[in-house]
N, C-alpha and C positions, 0 to 999 in steps of 0.2 A: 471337464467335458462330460454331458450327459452319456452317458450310455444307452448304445438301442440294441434289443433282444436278436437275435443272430437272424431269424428267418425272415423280421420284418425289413431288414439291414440288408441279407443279400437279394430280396423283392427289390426293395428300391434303387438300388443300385448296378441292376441287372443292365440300365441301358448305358452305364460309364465303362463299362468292360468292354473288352475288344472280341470279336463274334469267335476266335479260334478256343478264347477262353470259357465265353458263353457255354461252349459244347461240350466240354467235361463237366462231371459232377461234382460235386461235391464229398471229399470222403471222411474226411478226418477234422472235429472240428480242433483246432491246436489250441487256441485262449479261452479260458472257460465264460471271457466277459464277451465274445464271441465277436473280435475285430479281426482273429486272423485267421486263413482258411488255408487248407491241402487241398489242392486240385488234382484233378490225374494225371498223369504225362501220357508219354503216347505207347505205352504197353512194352513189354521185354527187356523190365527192371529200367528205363528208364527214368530222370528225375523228374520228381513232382515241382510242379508252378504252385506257385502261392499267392495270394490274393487278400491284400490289407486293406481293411474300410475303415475310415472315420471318420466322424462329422465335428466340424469347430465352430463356435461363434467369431462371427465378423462384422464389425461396423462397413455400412455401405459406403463410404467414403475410406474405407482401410485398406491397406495393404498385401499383396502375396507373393512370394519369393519362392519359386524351384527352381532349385541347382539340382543339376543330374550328369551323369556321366555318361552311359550305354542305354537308351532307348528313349521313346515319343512322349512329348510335355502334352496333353489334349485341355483345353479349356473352356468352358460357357460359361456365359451370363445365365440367371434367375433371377430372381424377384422374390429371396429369403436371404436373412441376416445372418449366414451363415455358408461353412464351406463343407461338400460333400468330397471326400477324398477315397479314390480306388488307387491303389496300387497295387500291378498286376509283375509278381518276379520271377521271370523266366532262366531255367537253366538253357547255358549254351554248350550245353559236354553233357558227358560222363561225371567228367570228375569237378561240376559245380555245383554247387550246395547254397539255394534258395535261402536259407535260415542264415548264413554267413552275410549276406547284405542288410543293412538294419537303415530305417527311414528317421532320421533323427528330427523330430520336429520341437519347436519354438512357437507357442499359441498364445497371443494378447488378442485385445478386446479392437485393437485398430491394425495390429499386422500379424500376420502368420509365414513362418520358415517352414519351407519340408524341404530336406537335403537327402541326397542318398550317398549312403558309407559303407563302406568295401574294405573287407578286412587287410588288404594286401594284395600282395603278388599270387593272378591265380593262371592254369595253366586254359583252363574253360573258362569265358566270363558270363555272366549272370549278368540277363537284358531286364531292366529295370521300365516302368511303363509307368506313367500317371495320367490321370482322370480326372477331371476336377469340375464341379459344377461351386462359380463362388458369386458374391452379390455382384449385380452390372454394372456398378457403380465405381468396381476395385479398381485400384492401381495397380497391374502386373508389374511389378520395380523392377523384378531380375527374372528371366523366363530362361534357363542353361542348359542344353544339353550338349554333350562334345559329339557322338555317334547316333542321331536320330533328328525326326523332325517335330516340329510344333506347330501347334493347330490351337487361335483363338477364335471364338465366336461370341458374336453379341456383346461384347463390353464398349460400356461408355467413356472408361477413366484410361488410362494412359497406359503404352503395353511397351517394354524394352525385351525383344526377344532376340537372341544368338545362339548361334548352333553351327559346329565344324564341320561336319558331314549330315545334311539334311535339307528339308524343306521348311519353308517358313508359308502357311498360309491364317491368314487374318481376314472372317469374315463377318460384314458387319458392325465393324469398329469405328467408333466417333471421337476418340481423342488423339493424343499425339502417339506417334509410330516411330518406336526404332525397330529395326529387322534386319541382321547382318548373319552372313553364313561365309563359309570360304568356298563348299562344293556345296551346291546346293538353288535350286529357285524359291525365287519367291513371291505370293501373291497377297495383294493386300485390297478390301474391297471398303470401301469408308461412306459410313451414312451422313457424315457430316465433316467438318475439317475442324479441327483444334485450332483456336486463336492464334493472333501471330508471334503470341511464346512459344506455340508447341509446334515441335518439328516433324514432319514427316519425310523418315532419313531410312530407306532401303538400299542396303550395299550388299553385292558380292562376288565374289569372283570369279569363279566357274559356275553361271546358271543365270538364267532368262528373269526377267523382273516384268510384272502384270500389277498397273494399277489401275483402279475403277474407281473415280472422283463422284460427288452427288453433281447434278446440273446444276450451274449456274456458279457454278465452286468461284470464290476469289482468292488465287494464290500466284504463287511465283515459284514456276519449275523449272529445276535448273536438272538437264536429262547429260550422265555422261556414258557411252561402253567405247573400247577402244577397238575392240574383233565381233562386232556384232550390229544391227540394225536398230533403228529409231521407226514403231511405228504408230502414229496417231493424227485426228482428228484437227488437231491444234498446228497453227505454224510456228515456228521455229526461227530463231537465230543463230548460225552458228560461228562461235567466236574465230578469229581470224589468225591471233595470235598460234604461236609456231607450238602444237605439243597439247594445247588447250582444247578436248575433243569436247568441250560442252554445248549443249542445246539449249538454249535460255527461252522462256513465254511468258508473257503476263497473262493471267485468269484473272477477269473484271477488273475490280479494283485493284487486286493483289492483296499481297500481306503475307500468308501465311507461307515459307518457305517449303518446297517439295523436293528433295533431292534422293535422284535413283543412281544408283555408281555399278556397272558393271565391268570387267575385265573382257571376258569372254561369255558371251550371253547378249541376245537382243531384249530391248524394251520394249513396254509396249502400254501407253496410258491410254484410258478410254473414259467415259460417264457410266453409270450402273447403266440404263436403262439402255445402252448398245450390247450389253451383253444377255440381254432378255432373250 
């Protein structure tokens, strides 16, 4: 991995941070090849936030994988062969210690791992955040966090995002879609639809699901919630059979399957251009 000099690194990456972390300074640099930084906390011996940057080479046709456990996955498309990574680590106590959580990463020429690892059992947990500007082209394969929500934008290539407690929003995405949460909504806005191998499969159970199709889309949406509302533009069939709460439509010609699964939570599909 190239190395980039500490000041030109935290310039560039000023707008992958989150703005509460924006507003502390910088105090202490900790790596002398200048990836990892001490932020302030918020005064009265409080623990300091830390702030990991690194940039990987990626084929645009390649891969990226975050597994996370306690805080928000954020993503964008560019138009460089390559992956911009901010991880911002936040103490949740007293007695948590930012240096105790380590980003273990896996870096090839077609796919890239970043995992977050946690020493154990601790009695404060340490909120873990990432950043990521990667080619638009990538495959998000595994997008994971169990206590936060995730945020793609602008990719072309295919996104598999899940999260236990959070939000899933995906804007401006053109290939296949999975998005599953337990608590949680989720919105998904699609500049084009994935062929009729790729799935667009939104599920969850406690929260509202918002899709926005391009005009003229041809697919097949099969719409189900069991304590919640259907509402859209399009009609509807609803199946007869005893227990079967699905909404079935054909788009154009069809093909491409769309399926929304809520428990408790209304639906709601629309075209971009009603949401302008």
């Amino acid at each position: 991995m190239k190395r980039i000099g500490l000041a030109v690194m935290a310039v560039g990456l000023v707008g992958l941070v989150a703005p509460d972390v924006q507003a502390n300074r910088c105090l202490v640099q900790d790596d002398p090849a200048g990836r990892s930084l001490r932020l302030g906390g918020a005064g009265g011996g409080a623990p300091e936030a830390r702030l990991w940057v690194a940039s990987y080479p990626l084929m645009p046709a390649g891969s990226v994988v975050v597994e996370n456990v306690q805080g928000d996955i954020e993503i964008e498309g560019w138009d460089r062969a390559e992956v911009q990574v901010a991880v911002i680590k936040k103490p949740g106590g007293p007695e948590a210690n930012p240096d105790d959580v380590h980003i273990d990463v896996e870096s090839h020429d077609r796919r890239l791992v970043l995992r977050t690892v946690y020493p154990g059992q601790s009695a404060d947990p340490v909120r873990v955040d990432f950043r990521l500007r990667v080619p638009r082209q990538v495959r998000l394969e595994r997008l994971r966090t169990v206590d936060g929500s995730i945020k793609v934008k602008q990719i072309e290539g295919s996104v598999d995002a899940r999260t236990l407690n959070g939000n899933i929003e995906q804007l401006e995405v053109s290939g296949s879609v999975v998005a599953r949460a337990i608590n949680g909504n989720i919105a998904v806005s699609l500049r084009a639809l994935p062929d009729s191998s790729g799935p667009v499969d939104l599920d969850t159970v406690n929260g509202h699901l918002l899709l926005s199709l391009p005009s003229g889309a041809n697919a097949d949406l099969q719409l189900s919630t069991v304590a919640g509302h259907v509402d859209s533009r399009y009609t509807f069939t609803v199946s007869d059979v005893p227990g079967d709460t699905t909404w079935r439509t054909r788009l154009g010609r069809g093909g491409t399957i769309v399926r929304l699964r809520t428990i408790r939570g209304d639906i709601r599909v629309t075209e971009n251009e009603e949401l302008l």
